[in-house]
N, C-alpha and C positions, 0 to 999 in steps of 0.2 A: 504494500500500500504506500501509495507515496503523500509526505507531508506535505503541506503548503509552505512555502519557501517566503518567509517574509524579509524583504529587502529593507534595510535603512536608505530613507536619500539620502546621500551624506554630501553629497554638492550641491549648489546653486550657480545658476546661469541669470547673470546681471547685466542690467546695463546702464552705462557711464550715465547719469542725469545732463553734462556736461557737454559732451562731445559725441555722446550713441552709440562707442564702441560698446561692443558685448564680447564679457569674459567671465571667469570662473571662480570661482572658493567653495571653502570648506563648508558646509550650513554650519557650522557654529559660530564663524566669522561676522562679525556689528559691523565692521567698516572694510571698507576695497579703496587698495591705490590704484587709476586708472593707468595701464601704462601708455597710454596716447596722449592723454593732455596732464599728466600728474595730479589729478585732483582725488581729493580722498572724501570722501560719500560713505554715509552711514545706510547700509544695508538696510532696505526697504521690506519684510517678509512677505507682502502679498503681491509685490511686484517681480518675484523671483518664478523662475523654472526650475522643479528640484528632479535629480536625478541619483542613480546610482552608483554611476563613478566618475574618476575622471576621466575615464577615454569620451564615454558619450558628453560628458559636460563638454570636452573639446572638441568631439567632433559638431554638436549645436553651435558652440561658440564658431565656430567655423562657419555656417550655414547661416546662422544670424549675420556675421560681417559681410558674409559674400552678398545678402541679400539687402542690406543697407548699401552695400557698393553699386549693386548693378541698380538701385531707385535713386540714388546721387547722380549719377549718371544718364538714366532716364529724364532727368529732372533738368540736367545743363543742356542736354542737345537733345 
């Protein structure tokens, strides 16, 4: 018989109030240094994406930036 496997999120997927990068921490983390504009932001809980690890937090963080790039650019021409 198999158990149900209960996961902790243990990361969150943030982003910058400042500039709109999106990156990642720990969910026990209050504040984030932005590493694009240096601004440090107190961790918002109901504005987060909570996940399982860090690969998936990186690979969102990933897919969130690409997808700010390609509507910045949408947006100029």
């Amino acid at each position: 018989m198999r158990e149900n496997i209960v996961y902790k999120k243990q990361f969150i997927v943030i982003r910058c109030p400042r500039c709109g990068k999106w990156t990642y921490a720990k969910s026990a983390q209050k504040t984030r240094l932005c590493s694009k504009c240096q601004k440090r932001f107190k961790i918002d809980p109901v504005q987060v994406i909570y996940v399982e690890s860090h690969k998936k937090a990186r690979l969102l963080v990933q897919l969130k930036n690409a997808e700010n790039q390609k509507e910045t650019k949408d947006k100029e021409g």
